[in-house]
C-alpha positions in Angstrom: 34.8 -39.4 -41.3 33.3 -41.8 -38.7 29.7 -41.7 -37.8 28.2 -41.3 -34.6 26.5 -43.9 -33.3 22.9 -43.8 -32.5 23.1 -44.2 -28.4 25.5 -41.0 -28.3 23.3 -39.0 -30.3 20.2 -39.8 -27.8 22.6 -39.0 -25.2 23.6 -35.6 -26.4 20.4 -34.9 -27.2 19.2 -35.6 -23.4 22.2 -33.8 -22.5 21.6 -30.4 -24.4 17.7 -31.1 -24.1 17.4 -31.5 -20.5 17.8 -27.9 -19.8 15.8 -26.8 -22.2 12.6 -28.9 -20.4 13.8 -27.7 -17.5 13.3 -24.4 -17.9 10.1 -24.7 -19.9 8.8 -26.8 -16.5 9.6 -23.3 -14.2 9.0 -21.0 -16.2 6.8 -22.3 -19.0 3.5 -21.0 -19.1 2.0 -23.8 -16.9 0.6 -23.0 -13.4 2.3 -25.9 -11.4 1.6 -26.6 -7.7 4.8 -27.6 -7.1 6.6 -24.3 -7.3 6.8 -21.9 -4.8 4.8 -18.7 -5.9 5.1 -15.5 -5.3 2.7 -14.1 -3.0 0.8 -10.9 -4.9 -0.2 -7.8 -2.4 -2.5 -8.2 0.0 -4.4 -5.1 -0.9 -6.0 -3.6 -4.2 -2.9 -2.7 -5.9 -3.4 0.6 -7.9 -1.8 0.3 -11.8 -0.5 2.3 -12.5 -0.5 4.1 -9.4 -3.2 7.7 -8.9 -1.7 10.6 -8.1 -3.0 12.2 -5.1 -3.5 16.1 -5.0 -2.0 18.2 -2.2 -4.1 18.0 0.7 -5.4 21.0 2.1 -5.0 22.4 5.6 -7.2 25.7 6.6 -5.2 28.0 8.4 -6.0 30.1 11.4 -7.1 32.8 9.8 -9.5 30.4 7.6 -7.6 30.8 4.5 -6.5 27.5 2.6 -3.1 26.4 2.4 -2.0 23.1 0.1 0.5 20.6 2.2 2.6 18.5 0.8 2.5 15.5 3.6 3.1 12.6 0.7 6.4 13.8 -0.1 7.8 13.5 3.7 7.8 9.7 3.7 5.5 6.7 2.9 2.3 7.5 4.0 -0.1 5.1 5.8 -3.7 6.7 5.3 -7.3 6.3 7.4 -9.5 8.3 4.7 -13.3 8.2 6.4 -15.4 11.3 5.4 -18.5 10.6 8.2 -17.8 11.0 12.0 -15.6 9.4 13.7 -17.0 6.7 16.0 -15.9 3.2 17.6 -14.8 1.9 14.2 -13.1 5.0 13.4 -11.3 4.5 16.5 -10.2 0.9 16.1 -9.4 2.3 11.8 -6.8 4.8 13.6 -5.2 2.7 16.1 -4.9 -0.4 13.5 -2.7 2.6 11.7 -0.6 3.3 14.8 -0.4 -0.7 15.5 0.7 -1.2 11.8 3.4 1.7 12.3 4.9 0.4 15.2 5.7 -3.5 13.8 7.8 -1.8 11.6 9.9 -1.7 14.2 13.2 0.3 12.5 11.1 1.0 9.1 8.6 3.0 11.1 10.4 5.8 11.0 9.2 6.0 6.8 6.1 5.6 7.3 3.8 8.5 8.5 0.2 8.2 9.5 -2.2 10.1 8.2 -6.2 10.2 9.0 -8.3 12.3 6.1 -11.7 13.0 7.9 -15.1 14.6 8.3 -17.9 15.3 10.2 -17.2 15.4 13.5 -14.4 14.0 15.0 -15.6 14.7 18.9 -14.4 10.9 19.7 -10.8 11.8 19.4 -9.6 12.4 22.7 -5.9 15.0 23.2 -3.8 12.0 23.7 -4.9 10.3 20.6 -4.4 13.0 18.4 -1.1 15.0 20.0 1.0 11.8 21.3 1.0 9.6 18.2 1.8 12.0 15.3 -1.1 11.6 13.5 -0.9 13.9 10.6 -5.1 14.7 10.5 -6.3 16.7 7.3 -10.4 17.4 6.8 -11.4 16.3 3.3 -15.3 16.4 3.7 -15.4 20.6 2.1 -15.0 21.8 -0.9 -11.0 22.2 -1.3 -11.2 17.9 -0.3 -13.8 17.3 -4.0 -10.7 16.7 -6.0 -9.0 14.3 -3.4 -12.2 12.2 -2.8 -12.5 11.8 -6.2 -9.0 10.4 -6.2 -9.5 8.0 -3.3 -12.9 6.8 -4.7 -15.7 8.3 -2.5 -18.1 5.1 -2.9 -15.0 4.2 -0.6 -15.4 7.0 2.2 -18.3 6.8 4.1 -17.4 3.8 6.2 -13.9 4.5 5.6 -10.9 2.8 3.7 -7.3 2.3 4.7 -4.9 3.3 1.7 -0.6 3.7 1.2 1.0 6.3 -0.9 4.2 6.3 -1.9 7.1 9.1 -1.4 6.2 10.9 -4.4 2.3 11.3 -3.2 1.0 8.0 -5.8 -1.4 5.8 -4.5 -0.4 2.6 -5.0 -2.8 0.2 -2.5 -6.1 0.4 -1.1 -7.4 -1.7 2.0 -11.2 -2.5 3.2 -11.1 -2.2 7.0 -11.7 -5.9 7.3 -8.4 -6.5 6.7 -5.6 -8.2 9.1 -2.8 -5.9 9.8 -0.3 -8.6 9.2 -1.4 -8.2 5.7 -0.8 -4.4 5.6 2.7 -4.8 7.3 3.4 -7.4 4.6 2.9 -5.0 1.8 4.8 -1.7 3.3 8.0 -4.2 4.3 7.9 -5.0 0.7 7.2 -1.8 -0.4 10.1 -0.3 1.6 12.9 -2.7 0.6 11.9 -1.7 -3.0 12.1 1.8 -2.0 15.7 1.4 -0.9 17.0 -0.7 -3.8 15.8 2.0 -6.4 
């Protein structure tokens, strides 16, 4: 049987070793600059994801009836429990800007503003013409969803998404840029669709 010489067996070792160091550079446990990463959510991602209780929605009569307004799309949510002012304004039409750069997708995504205290600033054409779903939270039938949202979070008002199945799966400060917001639903949606 003839031996190998000593140059093939470096060279078949660099062959079948190559890959092998390949790999470990990508996907080794080493964070290297070089690689593209993936960029994370822009927004505090909730994991696993809360599960928001049914808002409620008085009635004319004053009785209290539980809506299910999660389970109609994503849902795009302006939770603020004081009254709404000049910041709560520019909070609800950041919603209706985010919304409409979804161009196609926007049709997914409904709007909703969970409020208290007075909401005097809102004028007809806000509320009726944009479909702004609008549920008050600041009673007693709202406790268990404030509790949900985080109601250190509510008095100067928080941007949230929930999914299709009413989970909330990011939470925004107001601060934020809306490109960041669109970011996260695009993502969110194309997900959506391959599941």
């Amino acid at each position: 049987m003839k031996k190998s010489s000593p140059e093939s067996r470096i060279l078949a070792a660099l062959f079948l070793g190559l890959p092998v160091l390949v790999a470990l550079a990508v996907f080794g446990p080493w964070e290297l600059g070089w690689l593209p990463q993936a960029e994370g959510p822009y927004g505090q991602r909730y994991d696993p994801p809360i599960v928001l209780p049914e808002i409620p929605q008085e009635t004319p009569t004053g009785s209290s009836t539980g809506v299910e307004w999660a389970r109609a799309g994503w849902s795009l949510i302006y939770a603020r429990v004081s009254s709404c002012d000049e910041p709560c304004l520019e909070g609800l039409e950041l919603l209706r800007q985010v919304r409409l750069a979804l161009a196609e997708d926007r049709d997914f995504v409904q709007r909703v503003y969970l409020y208290g205290g007075s909401i005097d600033a809102l004028d007809a054409e806000t509320v009726l013409t944009t479909g702004l779903v609008m549920r008050r939270i600041d009673g007693p039938a709202g406790t268990e969803l404030r509790q949900a949202l985080g109601e250190d979070r509510l008095d100067d008002g928080h941007i949230y998404i929930a999914d299709p199945g009413g989970n909330l799966v990011l939470s925004y400060s107001l601060d934020v840029e809306h490109e960041g917001i669109i970011t996260d639903l695009k993502r969110l949606l194309a997900i959506s669709r391959i599941v």
